[in-house]
N, CA, C and O of each residue as an XYZ file, in Angstrom:
860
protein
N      15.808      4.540    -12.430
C      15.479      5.450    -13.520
C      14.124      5.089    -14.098
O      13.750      3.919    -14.177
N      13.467      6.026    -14.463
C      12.081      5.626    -14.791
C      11.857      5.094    -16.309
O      12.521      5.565    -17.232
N      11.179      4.393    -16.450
C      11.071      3.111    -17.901
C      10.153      4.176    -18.774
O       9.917      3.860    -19.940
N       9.663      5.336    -18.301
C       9.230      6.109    -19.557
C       9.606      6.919    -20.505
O       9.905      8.073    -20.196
N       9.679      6.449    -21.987
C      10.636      7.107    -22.564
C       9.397      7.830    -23.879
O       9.697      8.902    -24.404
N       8.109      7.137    -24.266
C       7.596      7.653    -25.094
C       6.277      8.409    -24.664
O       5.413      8.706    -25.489
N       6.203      8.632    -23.633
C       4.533      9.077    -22.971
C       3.404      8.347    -23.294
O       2.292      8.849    -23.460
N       3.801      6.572    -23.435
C       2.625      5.650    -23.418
C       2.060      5.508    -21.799
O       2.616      5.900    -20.773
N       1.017      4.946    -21.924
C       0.367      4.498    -20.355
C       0.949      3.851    -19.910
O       1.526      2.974    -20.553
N       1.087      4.007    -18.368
C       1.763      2.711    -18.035
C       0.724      1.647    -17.669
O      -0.388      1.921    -17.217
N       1.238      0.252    -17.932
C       0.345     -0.737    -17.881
C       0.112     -1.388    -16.541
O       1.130     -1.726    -15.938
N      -0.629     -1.536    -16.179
C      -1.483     -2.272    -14.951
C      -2.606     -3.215    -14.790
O      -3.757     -3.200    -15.227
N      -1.861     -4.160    -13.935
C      -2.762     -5.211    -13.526
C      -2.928     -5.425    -12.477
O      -2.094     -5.409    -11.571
N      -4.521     -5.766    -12.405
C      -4.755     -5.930    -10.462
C      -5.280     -6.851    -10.221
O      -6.092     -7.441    -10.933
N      -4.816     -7.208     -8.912
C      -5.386     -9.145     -8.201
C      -5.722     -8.553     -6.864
O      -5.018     -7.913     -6.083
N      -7.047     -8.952     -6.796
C      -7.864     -9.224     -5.745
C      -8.397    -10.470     -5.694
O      -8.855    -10.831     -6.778
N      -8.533    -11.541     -4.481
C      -9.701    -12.481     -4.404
C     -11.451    -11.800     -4.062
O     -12.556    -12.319     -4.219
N     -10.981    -10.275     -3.484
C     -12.608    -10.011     -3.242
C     -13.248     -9.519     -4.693
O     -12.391     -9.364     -5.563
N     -14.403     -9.290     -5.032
C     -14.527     -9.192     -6.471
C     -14.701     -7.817     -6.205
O     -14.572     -6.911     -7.028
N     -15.114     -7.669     -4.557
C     -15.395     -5.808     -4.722
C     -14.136     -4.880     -4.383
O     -14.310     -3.662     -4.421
N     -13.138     -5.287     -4.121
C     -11.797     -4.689     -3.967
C     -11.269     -4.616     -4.984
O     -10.696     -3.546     -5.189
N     -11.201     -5.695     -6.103
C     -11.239     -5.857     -7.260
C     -11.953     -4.688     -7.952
O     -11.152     -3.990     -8.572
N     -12.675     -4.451     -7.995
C     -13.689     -3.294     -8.443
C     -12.691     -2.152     -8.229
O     -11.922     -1.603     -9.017
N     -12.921     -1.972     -7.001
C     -12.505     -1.088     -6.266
C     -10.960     -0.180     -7.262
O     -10.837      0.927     -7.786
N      -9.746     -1.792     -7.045
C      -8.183     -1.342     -7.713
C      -8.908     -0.888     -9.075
O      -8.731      0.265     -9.467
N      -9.665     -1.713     -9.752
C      -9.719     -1.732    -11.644
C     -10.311      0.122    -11.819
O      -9.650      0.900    -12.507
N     -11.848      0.666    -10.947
C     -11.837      2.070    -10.360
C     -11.076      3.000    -10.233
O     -11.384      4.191    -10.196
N      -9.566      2.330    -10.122
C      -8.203      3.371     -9.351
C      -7.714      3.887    -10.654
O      -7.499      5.034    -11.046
N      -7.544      2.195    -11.475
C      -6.320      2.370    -12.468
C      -7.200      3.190    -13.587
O      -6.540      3.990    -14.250
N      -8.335      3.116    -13.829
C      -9.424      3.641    -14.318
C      -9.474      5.369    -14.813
O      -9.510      6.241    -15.681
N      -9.447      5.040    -13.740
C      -9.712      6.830    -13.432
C      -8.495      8.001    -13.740
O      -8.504      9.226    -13.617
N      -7.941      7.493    -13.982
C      -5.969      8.273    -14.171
C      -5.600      7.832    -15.487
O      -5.351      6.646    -15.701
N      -5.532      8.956    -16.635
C      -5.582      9.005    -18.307
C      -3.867      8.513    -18.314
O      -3.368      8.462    -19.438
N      -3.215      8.256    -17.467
C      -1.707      7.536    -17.364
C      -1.876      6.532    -17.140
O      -0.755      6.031    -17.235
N      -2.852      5.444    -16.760
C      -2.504      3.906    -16.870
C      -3.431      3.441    -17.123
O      -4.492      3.719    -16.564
N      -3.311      2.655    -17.975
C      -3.717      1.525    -18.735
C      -4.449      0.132    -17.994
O      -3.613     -0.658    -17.555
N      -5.768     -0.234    -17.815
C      -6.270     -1.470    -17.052
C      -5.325     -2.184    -17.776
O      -5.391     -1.561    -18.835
N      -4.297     -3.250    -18.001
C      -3.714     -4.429    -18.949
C      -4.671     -5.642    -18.203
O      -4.960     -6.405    -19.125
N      -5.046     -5.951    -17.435
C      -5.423     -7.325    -16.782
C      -6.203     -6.880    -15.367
O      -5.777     -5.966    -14.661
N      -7.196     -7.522    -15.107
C      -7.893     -8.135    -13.913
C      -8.071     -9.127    -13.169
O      -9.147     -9.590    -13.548
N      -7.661     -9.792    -12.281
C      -7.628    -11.395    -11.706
C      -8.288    -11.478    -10.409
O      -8.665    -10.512     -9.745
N      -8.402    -12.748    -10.091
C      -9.123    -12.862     -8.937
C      -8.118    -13.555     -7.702
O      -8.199    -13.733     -6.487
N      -7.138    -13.823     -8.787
C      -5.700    -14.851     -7.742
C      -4.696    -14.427     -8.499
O      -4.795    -14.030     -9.660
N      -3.247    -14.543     -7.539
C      -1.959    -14.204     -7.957
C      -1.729    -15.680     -9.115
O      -0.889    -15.698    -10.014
N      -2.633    -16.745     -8.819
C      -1.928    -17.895     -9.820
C      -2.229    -18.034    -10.925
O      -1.586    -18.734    -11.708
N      -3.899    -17.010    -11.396
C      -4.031    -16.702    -12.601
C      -3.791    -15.811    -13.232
O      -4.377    -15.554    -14.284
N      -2.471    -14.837    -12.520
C      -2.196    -13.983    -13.162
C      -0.770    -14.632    -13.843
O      -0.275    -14.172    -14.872
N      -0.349    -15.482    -13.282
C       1.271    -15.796    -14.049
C       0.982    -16.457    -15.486
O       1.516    -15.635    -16.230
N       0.680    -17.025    -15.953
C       0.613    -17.090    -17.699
C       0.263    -15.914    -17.817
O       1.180    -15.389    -18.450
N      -0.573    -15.085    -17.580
C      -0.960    -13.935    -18.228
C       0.474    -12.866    -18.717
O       0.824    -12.272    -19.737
N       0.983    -13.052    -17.357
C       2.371    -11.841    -17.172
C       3.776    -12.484    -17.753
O       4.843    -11.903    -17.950
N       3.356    -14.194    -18.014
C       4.361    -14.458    -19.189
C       4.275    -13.950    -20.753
O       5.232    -14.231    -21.476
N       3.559    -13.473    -21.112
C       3.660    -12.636    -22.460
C       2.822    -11.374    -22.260
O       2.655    -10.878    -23.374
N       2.317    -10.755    -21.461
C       2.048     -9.739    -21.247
C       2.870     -8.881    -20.999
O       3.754     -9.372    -20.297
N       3.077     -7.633    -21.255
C       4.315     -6.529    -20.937
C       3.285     -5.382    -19.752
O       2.358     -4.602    -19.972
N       3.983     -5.767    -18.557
C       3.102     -5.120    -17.902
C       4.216     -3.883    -17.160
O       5.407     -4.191    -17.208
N       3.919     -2.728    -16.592
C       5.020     -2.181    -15.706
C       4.587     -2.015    -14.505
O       5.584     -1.876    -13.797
N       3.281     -1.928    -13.640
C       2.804     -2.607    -12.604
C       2.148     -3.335    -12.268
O       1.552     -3.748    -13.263
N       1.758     -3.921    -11.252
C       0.973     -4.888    -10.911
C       0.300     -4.715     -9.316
O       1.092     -4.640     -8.377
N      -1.039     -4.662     -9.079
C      -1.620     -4.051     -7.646
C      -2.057     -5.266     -7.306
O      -2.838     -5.965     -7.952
N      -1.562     -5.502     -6.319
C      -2.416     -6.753     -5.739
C      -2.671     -6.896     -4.268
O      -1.738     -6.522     -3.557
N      -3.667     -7.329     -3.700
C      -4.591     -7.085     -2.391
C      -4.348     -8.518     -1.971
O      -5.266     -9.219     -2.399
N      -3.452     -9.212     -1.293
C      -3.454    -10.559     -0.414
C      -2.384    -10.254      0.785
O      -1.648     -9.276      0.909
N      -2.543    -11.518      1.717
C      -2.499    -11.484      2.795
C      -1.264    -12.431      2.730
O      -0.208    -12.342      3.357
N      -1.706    -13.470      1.708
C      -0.553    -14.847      1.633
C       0.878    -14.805      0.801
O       1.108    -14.864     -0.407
N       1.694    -14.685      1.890
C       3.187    -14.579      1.492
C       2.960    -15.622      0.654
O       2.798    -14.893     -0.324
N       2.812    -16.707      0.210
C       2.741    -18.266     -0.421
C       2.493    -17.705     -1.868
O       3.030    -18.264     -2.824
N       1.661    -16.571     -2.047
C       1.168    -16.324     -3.702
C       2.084    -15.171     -3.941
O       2.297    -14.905     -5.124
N       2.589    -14.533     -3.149
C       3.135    -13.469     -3.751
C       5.038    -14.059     -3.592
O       5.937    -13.218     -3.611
N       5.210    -14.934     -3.508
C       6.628    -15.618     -3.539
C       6.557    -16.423     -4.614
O       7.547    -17.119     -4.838
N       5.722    -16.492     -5.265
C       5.975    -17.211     -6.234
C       7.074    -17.069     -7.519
O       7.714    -16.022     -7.616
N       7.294    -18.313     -8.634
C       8.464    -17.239     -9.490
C       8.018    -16.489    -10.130
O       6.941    -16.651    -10.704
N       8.775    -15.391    -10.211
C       8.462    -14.210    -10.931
C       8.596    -14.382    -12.122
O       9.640    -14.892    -12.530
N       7.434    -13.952    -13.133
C       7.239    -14.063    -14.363
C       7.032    -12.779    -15.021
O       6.546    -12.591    -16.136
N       7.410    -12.030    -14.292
C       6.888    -10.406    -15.136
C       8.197     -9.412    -14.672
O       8.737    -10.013    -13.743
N       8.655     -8.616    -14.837
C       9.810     -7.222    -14.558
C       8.868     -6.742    -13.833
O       9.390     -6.658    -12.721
N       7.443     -6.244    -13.723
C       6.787     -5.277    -13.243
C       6.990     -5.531    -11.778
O       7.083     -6.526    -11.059
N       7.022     -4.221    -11.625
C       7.014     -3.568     -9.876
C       5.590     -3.920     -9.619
O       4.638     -3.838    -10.395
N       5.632     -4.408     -8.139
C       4.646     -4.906     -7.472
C       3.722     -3.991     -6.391
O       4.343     -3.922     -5.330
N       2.499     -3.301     -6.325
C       2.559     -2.620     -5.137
C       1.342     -3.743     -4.603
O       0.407     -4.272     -5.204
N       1.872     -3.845     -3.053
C       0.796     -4.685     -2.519
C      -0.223     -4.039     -1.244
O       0.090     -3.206     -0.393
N      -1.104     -4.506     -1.378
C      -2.317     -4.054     -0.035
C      -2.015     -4.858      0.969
O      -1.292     -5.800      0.646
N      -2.253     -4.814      1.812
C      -1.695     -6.312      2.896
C      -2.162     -5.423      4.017
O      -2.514     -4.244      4.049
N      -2.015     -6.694      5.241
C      -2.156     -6.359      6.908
C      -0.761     -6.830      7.297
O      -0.296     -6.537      8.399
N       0.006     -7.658      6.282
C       0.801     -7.937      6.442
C       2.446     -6.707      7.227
O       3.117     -5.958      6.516
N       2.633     -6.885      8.636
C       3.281     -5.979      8.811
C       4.827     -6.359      9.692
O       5.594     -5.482     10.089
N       5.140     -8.441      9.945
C       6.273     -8.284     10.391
C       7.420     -8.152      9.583
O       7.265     -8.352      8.378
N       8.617     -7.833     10.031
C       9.558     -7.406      9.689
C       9.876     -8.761      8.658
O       9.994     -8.428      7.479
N      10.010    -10.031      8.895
C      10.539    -11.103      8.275
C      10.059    -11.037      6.819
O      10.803    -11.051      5.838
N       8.563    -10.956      6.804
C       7.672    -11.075      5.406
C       8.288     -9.733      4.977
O       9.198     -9.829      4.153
N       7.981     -8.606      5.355
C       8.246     -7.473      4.143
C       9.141     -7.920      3.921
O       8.949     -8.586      2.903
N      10.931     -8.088      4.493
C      11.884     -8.479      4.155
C      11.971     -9.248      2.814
O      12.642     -9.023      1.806
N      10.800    -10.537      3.210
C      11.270    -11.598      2.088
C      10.038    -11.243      1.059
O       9.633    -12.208      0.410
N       9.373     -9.949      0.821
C       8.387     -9.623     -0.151
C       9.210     -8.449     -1.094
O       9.184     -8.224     -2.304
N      10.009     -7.759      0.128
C      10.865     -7.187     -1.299
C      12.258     -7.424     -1.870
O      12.921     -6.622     -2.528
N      12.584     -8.642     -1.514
C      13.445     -9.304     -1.936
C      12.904    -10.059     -3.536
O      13.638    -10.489     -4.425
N      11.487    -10.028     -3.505
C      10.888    -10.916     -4.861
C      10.326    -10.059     -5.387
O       9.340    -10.458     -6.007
N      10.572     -8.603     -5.447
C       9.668     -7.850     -6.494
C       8.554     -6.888     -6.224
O       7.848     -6.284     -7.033
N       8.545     -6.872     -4.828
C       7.318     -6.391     -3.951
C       7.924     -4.956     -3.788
O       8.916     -4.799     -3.075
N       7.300     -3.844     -4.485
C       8.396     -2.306     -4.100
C       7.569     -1.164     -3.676
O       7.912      0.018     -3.672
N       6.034     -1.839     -3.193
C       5.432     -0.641     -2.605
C       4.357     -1.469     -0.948
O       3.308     -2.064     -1.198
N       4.741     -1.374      0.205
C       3.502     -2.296      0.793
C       2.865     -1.400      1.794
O       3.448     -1.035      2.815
N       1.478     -1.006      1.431
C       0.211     -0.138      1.455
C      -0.752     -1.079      2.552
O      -1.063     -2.266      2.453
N      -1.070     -0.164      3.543
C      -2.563     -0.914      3.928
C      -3.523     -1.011      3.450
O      -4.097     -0.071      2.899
N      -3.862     -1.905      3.511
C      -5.486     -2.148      2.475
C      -6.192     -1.650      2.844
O      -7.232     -2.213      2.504
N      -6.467     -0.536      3.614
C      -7.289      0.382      3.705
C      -6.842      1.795      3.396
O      -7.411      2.744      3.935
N      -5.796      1.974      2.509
C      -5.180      3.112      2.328
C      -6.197      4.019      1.236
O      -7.064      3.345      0.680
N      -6.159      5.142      0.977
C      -6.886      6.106     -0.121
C      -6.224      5.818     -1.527
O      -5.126      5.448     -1.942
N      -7.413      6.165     -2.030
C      -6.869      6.118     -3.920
C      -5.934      6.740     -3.991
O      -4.942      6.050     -4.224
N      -5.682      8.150     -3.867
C      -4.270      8.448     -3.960
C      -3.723      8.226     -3.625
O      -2.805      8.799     -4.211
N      -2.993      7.216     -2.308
C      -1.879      6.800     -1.835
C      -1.455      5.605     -2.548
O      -0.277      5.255     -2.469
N      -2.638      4.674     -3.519
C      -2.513      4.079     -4.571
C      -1.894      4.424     -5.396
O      -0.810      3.953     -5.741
N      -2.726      5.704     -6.072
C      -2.020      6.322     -7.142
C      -0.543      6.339     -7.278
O       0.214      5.886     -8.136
N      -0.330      7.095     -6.011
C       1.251      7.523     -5.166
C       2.407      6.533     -5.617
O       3.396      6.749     -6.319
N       1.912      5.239     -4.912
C       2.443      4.143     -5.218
C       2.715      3.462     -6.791
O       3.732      2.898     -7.195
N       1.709      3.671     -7.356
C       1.688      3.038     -9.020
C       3.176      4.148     -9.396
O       4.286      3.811     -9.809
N       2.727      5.317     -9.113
C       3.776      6.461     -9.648
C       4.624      5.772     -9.714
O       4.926      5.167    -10.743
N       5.437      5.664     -8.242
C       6.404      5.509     -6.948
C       7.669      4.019     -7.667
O       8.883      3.929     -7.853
N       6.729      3.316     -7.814
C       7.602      1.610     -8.023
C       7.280      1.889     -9.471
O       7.734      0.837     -9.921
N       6.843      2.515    -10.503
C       7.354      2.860    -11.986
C       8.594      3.294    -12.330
O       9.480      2.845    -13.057
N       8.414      4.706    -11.345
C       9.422      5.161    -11.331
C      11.056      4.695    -10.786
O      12.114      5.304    -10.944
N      10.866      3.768    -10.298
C      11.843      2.523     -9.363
C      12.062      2.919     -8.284
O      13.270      2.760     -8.106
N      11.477      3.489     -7.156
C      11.371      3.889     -5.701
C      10.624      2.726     -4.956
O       9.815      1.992     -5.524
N      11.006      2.614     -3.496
C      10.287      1.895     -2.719
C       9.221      2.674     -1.699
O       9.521      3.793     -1.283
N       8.339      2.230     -1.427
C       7.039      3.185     -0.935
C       6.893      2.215      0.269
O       6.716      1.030     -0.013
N       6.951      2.616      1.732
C       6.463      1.653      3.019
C       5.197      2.369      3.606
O       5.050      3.589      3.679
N       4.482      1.598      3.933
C       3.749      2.307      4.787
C       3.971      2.656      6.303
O       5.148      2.710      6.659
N       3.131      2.868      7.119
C       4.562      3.482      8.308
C       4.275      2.542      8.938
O       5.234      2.273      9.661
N       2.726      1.227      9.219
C       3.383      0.450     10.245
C       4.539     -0.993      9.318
O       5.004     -1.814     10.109
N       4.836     -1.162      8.113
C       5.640     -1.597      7.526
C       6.845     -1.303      7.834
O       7.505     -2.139      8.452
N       7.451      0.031      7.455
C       8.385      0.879      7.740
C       9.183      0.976      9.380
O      10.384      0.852      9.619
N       8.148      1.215     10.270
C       8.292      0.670     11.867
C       8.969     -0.566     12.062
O      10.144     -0.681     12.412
N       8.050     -1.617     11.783
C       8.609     -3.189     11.964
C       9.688     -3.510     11.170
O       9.896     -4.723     11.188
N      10.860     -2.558     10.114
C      11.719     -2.873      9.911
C      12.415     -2.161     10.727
O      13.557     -2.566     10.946
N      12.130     -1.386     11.154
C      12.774     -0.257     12.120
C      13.099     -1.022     13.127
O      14.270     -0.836     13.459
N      12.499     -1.881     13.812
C      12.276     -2.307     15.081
C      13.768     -3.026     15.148
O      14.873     -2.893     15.675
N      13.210     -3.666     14.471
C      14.383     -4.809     14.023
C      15.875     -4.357     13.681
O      16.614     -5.181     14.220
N      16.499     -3.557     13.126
C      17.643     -2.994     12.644
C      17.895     -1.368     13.332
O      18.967     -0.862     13.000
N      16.896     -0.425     14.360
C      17.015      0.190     14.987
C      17.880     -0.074     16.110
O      18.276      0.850     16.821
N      18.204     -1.297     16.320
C      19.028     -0.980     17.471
C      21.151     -1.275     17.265
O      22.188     -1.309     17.927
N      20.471     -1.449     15.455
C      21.935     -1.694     14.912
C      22.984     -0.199     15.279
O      22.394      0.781     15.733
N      23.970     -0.145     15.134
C      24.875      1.194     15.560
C      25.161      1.179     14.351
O      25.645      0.346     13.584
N      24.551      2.920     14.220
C      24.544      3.477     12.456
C      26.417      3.864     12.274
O      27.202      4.108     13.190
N      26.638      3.818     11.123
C      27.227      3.696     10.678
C      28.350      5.166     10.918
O      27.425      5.976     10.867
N      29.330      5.869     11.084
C      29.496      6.844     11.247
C      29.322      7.887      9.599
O      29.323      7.516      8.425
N      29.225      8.885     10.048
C      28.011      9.555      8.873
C      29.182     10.048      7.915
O      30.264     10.574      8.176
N      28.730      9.780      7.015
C      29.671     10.227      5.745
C      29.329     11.923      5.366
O      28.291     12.532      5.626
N      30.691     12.491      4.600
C      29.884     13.946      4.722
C      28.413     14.105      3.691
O      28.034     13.166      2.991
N      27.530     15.735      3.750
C      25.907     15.126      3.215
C      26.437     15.260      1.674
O      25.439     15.363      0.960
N      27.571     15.295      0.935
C      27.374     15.396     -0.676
C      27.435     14.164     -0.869
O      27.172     13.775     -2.007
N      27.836     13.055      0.287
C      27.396     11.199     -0.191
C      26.170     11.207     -0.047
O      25.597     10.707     -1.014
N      25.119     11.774      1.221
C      24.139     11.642      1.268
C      22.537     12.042      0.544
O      21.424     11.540      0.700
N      23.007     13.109     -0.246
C      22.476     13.268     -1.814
C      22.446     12.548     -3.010
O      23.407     12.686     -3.767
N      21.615     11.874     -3.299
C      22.104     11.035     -4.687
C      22.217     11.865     -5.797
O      21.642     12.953     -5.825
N      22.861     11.484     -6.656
C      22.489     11.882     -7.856
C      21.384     12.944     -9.191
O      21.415     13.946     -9.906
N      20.344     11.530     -8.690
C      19.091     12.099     -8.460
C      18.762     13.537     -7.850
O      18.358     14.473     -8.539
N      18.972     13.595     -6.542
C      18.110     14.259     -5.680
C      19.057     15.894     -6.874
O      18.437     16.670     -7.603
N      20.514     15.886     -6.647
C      20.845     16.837     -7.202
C      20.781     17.671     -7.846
O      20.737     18.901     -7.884
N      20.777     16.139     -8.844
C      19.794     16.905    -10.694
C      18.572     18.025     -9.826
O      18.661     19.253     -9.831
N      17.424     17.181     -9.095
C      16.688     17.616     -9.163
C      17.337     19.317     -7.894
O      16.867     20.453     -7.948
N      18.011     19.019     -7.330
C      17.986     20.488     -6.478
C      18.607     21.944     -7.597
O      18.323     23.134     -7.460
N      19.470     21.332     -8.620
C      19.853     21.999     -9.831
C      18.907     22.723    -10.102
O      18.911     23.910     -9.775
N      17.814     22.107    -10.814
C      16.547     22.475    -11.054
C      15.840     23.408    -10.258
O      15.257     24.361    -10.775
N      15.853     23.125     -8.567
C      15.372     24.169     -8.040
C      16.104     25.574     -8.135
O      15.576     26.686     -8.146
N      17.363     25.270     -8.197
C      17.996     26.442     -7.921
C      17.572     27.408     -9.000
O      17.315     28.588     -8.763
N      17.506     26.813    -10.287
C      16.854     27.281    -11.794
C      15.627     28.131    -11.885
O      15.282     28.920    -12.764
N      14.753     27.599    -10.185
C      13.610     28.833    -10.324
C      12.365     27.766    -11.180
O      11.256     28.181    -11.518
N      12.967     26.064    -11.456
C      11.469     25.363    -11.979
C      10.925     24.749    -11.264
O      11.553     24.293    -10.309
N       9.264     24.413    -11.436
C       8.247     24.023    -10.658
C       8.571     22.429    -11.476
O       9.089     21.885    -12.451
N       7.505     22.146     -9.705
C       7.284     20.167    -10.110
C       7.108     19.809    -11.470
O       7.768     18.869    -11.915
N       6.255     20.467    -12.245
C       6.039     19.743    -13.862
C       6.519     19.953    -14.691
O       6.071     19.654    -15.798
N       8.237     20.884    -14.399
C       9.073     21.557    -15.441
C       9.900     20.246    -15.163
O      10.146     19.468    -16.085
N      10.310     20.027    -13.914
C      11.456     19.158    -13.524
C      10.911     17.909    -13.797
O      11.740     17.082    -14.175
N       9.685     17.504    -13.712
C       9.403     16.148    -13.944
C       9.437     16.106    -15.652
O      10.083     15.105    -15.962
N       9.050     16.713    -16.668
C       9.253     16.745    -17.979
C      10.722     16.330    -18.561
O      11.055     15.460    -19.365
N      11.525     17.383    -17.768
C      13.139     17.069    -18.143
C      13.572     16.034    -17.225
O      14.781     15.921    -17.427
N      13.280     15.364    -16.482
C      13.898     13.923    -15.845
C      12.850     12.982    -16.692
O      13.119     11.784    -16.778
N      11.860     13.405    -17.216
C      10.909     12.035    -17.720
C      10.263     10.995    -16.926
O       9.950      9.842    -17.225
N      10.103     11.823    -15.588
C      10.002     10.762    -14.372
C       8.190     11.824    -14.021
O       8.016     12.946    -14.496
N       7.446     11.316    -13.407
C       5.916     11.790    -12.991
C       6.235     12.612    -11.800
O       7.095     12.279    -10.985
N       5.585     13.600    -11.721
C       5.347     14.536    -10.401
C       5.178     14.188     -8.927
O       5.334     14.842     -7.895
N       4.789     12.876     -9.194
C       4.087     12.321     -7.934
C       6.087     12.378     -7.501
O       6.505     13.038     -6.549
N       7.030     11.542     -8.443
C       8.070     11.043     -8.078
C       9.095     12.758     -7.876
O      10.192     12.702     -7.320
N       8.697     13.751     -8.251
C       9.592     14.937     -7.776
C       9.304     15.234     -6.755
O      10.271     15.424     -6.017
N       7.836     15.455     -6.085
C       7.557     15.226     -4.937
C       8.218     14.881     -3.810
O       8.526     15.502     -2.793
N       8.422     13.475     -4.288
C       9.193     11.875     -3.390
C      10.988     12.893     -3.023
O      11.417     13.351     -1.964
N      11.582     12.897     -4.414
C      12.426     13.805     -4.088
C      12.881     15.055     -3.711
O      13.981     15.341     -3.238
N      12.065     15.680     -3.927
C      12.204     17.217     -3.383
C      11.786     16.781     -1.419
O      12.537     17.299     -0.592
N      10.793     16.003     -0.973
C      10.883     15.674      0.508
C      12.256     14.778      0.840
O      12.737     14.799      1.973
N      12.754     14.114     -0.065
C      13.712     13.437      0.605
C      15.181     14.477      1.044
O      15.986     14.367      1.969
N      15.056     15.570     -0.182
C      16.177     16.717     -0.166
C      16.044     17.642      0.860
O      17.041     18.046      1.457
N      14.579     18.140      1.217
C      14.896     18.827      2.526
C      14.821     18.343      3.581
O      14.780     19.214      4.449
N      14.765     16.945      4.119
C      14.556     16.072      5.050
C      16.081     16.062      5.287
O      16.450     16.300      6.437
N      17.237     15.757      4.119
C      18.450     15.450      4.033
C      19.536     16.611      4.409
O      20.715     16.574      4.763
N      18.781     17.453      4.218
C      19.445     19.522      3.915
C      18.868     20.223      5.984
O      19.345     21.022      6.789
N      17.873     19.461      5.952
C      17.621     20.119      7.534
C      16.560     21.510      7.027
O      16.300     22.418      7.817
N      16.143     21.486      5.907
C      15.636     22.776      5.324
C      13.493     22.647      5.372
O      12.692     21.720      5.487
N      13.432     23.573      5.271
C      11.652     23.259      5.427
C      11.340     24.333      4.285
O      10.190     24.769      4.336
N      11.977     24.734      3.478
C      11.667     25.660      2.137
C      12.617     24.750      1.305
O      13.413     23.896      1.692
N      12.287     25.202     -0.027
C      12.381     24.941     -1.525
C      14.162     25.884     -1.071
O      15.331     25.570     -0.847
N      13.364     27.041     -1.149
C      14.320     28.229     -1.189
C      15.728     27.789      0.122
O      16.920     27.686     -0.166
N      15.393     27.684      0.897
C      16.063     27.541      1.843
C      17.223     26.098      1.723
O      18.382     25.984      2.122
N      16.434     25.257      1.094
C      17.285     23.837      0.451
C      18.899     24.132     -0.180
O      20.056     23.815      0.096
N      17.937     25.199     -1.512
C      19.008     25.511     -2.249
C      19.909     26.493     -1.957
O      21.067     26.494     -2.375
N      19.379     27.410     -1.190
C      21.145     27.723     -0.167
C      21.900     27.501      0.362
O      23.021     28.002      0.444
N      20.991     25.917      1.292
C      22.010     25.660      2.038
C      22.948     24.397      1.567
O      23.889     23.889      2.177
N      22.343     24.020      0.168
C      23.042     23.427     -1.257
C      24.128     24.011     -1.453
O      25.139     23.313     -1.537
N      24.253     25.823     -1.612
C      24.926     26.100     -2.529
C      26.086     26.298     -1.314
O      27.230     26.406     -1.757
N      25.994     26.341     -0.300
C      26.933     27.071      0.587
C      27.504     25.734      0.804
O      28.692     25.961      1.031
N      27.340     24.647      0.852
C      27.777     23.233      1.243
C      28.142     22.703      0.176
O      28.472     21.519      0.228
N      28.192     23.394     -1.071
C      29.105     23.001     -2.392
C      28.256     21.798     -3.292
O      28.797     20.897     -3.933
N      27.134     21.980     -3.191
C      26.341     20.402     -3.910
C      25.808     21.011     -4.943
O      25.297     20.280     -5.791
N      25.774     22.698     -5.189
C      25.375     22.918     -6.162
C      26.148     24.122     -6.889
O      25.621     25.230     -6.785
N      27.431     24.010     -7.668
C      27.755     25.182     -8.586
C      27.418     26.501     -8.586
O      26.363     26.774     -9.158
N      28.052     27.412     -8.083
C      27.648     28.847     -8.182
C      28.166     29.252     -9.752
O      27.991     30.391    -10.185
């Protein structure tokens, strides 16, 4: 559920060792009248006193070394990280400690953006060769036999297909969940991915005929 309840900024801090990548994140968070620079660092180890009395709700950080980003966690904030980092073991043990978005460091500002949204909102964001190398690994597990799709809808997604059925756009539905656009987005693709549907329109019929949404 998303931690915004008064339409303050959300707060952000970014760790780079390069000073121009550094530039680069402080540029990102900059530029978007929704978050707040809170902090700049040059290492994950001078950011922990900081994030012991700092109230932060993300944190962007650009390293390579599982060693700094395992450290103990001193902050609630969702982590999105830049990395090359792509075997299955490390993501594993990066989002096990707080790590809820992992981006190539060569990704676009908006897929930044995407991400800050994304792990505010409490979603996990992979990138696809991230996403792959967990695949690799647990792809050859035998899935589970499929439950019918009103388990496979959350909650969430519902509310939000409700909404479609209602005839409202992304910034009606994101207002009344209190959650950012970027994150209706996230759900409205996960609902027709889940529905077999490639329309809005088409979702919510085949919602209503499969009983997930109240006539």
């Amino acid at each position: 559920m998303s931690k915004r309840s008064g339409g303050g900024a959300i707060r952000v801090a970014v760790v780079a060792s390069s000073a121009v990548r550094r530039a680069g994140l402080e540029g990102i968070v900059r530029s978007h009248p929704e978050f707040h620079l809170a902090g700049s660092f040059g290492a994950v180890a001078s950011l922990v006193s900081f994030a012991r009395s700092a109230e932060l709700d993300v944190i962007v950080i650009d390293s390579d070394s599982i060693r700094d980003l395992l450290l103990e966690s001193t902050s609630d904030a969702a982590i999105v990280l830049l990395t090359e980092l792509s075997d299955a073991r490390s993501i594993s043990r990066l989002l096990r400690n707080g790590v809820r978005a992992i981006l190539s460091r060569e990704s676009d500002p908006d897929d930044v953006l995407s991400a800050i949204y994304a792990t505010y909102d409490g979603l996990v964001l992979l990138s696809t060769p991230a996403a792959e190398s967990l695949a690799s690994v647990y792809g050859d597990h035998p899935l589970e036999p499929e439950a019918g799709l009103s388990e496979e809808i959350t909650s969430r997604e519902t509310e939000v297909l409700r909404m479609l059925a209602e005839g409202l756009v992304n910034k009606d539905i994101a207002a009344r969940l209190g959650i950012s656009e970027h994150t209706v987005k996230f759900h409205i693709s996960s609902i027709l991915d889940k529905l077999g549907a490639s329309t809005r329109t088409e979702a919510v019929t085949l919602a209503i005929r499969r009983g997930l949404i109240p006539i």
